[in-house]
C-alpha positions in Angstrom: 0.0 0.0 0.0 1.2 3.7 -1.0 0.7 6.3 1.6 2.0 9.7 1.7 2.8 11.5 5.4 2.9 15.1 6.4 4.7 15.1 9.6 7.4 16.7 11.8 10.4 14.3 13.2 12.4 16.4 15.8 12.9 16.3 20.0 9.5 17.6 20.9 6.1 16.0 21.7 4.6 16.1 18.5 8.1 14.5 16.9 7.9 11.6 19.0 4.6 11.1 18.3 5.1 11.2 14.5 8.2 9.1 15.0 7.2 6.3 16.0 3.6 6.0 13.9 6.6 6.0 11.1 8.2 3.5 12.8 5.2 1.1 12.7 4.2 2.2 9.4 8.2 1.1 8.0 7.4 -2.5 9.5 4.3 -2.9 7.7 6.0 -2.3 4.5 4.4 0.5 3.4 5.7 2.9 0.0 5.8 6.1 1.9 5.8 9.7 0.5 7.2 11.7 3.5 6.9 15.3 3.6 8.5 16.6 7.2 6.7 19.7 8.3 9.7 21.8 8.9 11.6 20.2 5.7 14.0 18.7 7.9 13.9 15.7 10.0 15.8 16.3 13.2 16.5 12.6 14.3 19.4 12.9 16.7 16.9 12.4 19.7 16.3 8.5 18.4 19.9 7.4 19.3 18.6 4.1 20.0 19.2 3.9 16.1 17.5 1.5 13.7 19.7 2.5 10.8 17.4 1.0 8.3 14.4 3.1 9.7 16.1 5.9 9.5 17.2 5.3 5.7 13.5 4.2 4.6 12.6 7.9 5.8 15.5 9.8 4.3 14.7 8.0 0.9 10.9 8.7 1.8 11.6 12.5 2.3 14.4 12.9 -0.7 12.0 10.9 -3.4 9.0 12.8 -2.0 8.1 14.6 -5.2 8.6 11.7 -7.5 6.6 9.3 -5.5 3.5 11.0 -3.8 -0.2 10.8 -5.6 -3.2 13.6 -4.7 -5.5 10.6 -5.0 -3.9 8.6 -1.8 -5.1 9.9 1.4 -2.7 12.1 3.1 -1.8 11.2 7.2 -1.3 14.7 8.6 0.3 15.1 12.2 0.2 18.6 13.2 -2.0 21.4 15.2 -5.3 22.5 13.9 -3.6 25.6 13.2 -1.7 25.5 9.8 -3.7 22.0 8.8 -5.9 23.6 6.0 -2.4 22.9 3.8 -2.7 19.4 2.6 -1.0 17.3 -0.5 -3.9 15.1 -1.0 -7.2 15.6 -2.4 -8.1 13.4 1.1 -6.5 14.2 4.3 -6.7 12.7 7.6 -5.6 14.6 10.4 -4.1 13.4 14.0 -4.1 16.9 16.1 -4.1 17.5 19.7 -6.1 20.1 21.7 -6.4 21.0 25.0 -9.0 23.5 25.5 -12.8 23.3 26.7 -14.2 25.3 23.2 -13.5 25.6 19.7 -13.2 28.9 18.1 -15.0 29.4 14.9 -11.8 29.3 12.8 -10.9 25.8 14.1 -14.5 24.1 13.2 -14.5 25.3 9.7 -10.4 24.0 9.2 -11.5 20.8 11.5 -14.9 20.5 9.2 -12.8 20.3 6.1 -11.0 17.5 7.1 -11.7 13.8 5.6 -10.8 12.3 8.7 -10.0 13.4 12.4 -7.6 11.7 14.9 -7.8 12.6 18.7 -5.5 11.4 21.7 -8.2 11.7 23.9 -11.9 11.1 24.4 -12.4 14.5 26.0 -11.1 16.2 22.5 -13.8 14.0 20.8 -16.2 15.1 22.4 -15.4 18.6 22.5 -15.3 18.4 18.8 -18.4 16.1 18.3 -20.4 19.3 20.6 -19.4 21.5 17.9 -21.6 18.7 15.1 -18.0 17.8 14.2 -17.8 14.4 12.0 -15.6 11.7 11.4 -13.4 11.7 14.6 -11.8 8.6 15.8 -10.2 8.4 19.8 -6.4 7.0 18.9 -4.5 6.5 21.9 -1.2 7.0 22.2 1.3 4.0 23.2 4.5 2.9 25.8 7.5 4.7 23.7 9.5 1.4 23.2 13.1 3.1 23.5 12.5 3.5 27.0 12.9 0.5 29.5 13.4 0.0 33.2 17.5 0.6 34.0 17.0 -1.1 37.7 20.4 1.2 38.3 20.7 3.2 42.0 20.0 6.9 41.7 18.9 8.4 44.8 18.3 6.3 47.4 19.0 8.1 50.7 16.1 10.7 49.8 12.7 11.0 48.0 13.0 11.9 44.4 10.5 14.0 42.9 10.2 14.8 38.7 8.7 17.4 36.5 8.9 17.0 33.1 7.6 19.1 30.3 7.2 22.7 28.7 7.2 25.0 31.0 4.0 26.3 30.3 0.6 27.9 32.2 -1.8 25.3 31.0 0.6 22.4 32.8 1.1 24.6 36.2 4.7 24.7 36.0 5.2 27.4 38.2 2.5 26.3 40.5 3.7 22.9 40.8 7.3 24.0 41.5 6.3 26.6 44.0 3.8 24.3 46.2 6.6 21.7 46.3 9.5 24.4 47.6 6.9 25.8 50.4 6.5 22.1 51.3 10.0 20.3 51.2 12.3 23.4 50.0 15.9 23.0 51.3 14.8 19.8 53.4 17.8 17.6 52.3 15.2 14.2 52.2 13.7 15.3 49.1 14.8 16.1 46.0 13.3 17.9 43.0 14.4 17.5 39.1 12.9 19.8 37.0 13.5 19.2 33.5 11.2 22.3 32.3 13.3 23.8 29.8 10.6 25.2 26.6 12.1 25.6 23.2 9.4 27.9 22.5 10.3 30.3 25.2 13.6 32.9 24.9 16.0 32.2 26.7 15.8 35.3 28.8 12.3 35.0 29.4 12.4 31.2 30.7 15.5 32.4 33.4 13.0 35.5 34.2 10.1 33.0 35.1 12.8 30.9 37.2 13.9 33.5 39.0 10.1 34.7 39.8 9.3 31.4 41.2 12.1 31.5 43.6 11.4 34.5 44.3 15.3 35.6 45.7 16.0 32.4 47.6 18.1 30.0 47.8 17.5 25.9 47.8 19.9 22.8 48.3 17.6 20.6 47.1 16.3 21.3 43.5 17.7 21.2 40.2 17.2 23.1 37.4 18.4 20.3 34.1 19.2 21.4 30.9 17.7 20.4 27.6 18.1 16.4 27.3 18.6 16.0 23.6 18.4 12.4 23.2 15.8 9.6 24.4 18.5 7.8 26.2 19.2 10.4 29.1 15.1 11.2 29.2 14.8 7.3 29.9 17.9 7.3 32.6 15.8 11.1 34.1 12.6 8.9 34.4 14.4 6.1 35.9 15.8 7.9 38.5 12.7 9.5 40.3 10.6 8.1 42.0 7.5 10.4 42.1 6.1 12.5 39.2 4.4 15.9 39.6 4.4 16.4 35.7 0.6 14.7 36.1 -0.8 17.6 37.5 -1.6 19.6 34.6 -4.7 21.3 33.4 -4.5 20.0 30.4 -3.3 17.5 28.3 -3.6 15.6 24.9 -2.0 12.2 26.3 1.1 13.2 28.5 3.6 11.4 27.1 6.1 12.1 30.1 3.7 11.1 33.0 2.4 8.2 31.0 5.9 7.0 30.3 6.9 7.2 33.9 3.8 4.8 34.7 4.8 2.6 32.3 8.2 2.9 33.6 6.5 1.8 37.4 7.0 5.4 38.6 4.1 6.7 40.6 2.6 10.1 38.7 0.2 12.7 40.9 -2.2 13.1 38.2 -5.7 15.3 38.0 -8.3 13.0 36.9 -9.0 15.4 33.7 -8.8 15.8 29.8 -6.5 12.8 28.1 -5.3 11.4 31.4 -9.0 9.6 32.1 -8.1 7.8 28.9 -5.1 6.4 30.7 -4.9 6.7 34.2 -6.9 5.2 36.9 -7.0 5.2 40.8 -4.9 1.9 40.8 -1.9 3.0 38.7 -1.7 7.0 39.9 -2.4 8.9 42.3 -5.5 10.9 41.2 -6.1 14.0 42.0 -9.9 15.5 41.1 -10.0 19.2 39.7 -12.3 21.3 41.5 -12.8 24.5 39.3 -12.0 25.5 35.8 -10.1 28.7 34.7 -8.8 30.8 31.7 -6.9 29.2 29.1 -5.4 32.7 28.5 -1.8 33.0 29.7 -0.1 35.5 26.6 2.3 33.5 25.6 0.7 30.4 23.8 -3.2 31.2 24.3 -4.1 34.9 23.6 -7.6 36.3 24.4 -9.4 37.0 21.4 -7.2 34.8 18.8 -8.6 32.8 16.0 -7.2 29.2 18.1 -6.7 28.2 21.4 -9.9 29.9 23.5 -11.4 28.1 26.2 -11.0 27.1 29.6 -8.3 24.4 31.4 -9.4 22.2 34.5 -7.8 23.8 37.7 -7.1 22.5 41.3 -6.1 24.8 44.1 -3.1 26.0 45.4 -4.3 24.0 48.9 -5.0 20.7 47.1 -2.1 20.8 45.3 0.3 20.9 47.9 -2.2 17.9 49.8 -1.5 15.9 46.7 2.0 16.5 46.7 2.1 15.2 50.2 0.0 12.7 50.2 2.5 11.2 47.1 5.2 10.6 49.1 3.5 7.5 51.2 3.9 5.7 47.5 7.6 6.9 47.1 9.8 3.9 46.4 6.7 1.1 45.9 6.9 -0.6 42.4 3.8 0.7 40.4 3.2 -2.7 38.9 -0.9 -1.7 37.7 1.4 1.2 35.9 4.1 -1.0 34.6 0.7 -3.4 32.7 0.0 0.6 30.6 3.1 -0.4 28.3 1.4 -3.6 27.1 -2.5 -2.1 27.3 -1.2 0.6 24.9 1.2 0.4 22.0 2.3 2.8 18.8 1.4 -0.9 17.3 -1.8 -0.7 18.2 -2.5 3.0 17.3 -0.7 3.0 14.0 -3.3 -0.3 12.9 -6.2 2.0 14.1 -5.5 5.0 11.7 -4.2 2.6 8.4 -7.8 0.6 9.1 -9.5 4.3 9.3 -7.8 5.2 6.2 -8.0 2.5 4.3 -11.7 2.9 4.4 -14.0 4.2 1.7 -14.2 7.8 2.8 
């Protein structure tokens, strides 16, 4: 079968995602017209390399032009924004939004889609509210570069995690702030916060640093610079023992959290958006949102834009420092309910979903 992809490779979520759906799709055999959104495909975060993988999409992406066909349906990874582009008279789309609404700009581009791909039941229904058709719930699978290193990290203390962009909608700054007012420079915890956001400058990512600590000093929390490769992100998620990335507002799967369940890590998670799909009361440590609040923080969701309006679930400042405390009666227990997520859900499994979708009449 012939099938031509629009998608980006490189070291963020939506990469990863796209990576390994090509992954799946090389074993089946497929004749692949790649086109990488961003015309370059950044593959230096894969060091666990499969050489002929990565060949079958350099030849995909050099003979693009010579291979692809308008009248195969097009597998488009990207957000709704910038997905009325296609190279396909049919496109199916696999997008990822976080928000409670859609504007009126996102229904007609998400209307004019052939077929729609969601990470999460929550986004189908948001979209099927708006008389939205065609949308399939794909979840997300285990990333299988990562595995379980059974190596001694920190074992005189309790090891906390964050992991992801820093961003409003995930309560970065909240997260970090509750956790320092809690167990700040008490030298039996530790926090890792590997929050680093290409999207952000770097001056304004050291301002919003600064603001959380707000002039003080702490012995027990680290700041990590960009991991560039899957190998040290597997050896970060090894070596905790509790993750806080769970508790935000919104999310289209949550790769990091989900990977550290997988990984038999114990995740504080609110019981909201894409981590219902996933997480339950025996393999995390839910955490019920109480209150909703503006999507709007003027950096990535701007008041009266086009995409991105809405609302994000929301927890308080008091039950967010309960659930951080109450996480640490689970520190060094073996999640073995989480550890079952990696064979529940598989890129195996996800990839077969979307080819079947596809390769239905239309």
């Amino acid at each position: 079968m012939k099938l031509t992809v629009n998608a980006p490779v490189n070291g963020v979520s939506f990469g990863n995602v796209s990576y390994n759906i090509l992954r799946e799709i090389y074993r089946k055999n497929y004749e692949l017209s790649y086109f990488p959104i961003g015309d370059k495909i950044n593959i230096e975060t894969y060091d666990k390399i499969d050489p002929q993988f990565h060949q079958y999409l350099n030849n995909s992406a050099a003979k693009r032009l010579e291979t692809f066909d308008v009248n195969n349906t097009c597998f488009k990874l990207w957000h709704i924004n910038g997905s009325e582009m296609r190279h396909a008279k049919k496109q199916a789309l696999l997008t990822f939004h976080e928000t409670s609404q859609l504007t009126p700009t996102e229904i007609n581009i998400l209307k004019n889609q052939d077929l729609i791909f969601v990470t999460s039941s929550f986004t189908k229904s948001v979209f099927e509210s708006y008389d939205i058709k065609n949308v399939h719930f794909i979840p997300l699978g285990f990333d299988e570069d990562f595995n379980k290193t059974n190596a001694e990290y920190i074992n005189d203390k309790i090891h906390f995690g964050l992991f992801g962009k820093f961003e409003y909608r995930k309560n970065t700054a909240r997260i970090i702030k509750s956790w320092l007012k809690i167990y700040g420079n008490n030298p039996k915890y530790q926090l890792s916060c590997a929050v680093v956001n290409p999207f952000l400058d770097k001056n304004t990512f050291q301002n919003q640093i600064m603001s959380i600590l707000e002039g003080k000093s702490y012995n027990n929390i680290n700041f990590l610079n960009y991991m560039p490769t899957n190998s040290e992100v597997n050896d970060y998620l090894n070596s905790i023992d509790i993750d806080l990335g769970g508790l935000s507002g919104s999310e289209g799967w949550n790769l990091p959290s989900f990977n550290a369940t997988c990984l038999g890590k114990w995740s504080v998670v609110l019981n909201a958006t894409a981590h219902k799909d996933w997480a339950t009361s025996k393999n995390s440590i839910l955490i019920e949102p109480s209150r909703m609040k503006d999507a709007h923080d003027g950096m990535f969701f701007n008041k009266g834009q086009s995409f991105n309006q809405g609302e994000f679930f929301d927890i308080t400042d008091d039950e967010m420092e309960s659930a951080i405390i109450k996480s640490t009666e689970y520190a060094k227990k073996s999640n073995i309910e989480g550890e079952k997520l990696k064979e529940k859900f598989t890129y195996k499994a996800s990839t077969e979903s979307i080819l079947h979708a596809i390769s239905d009449p239309m």
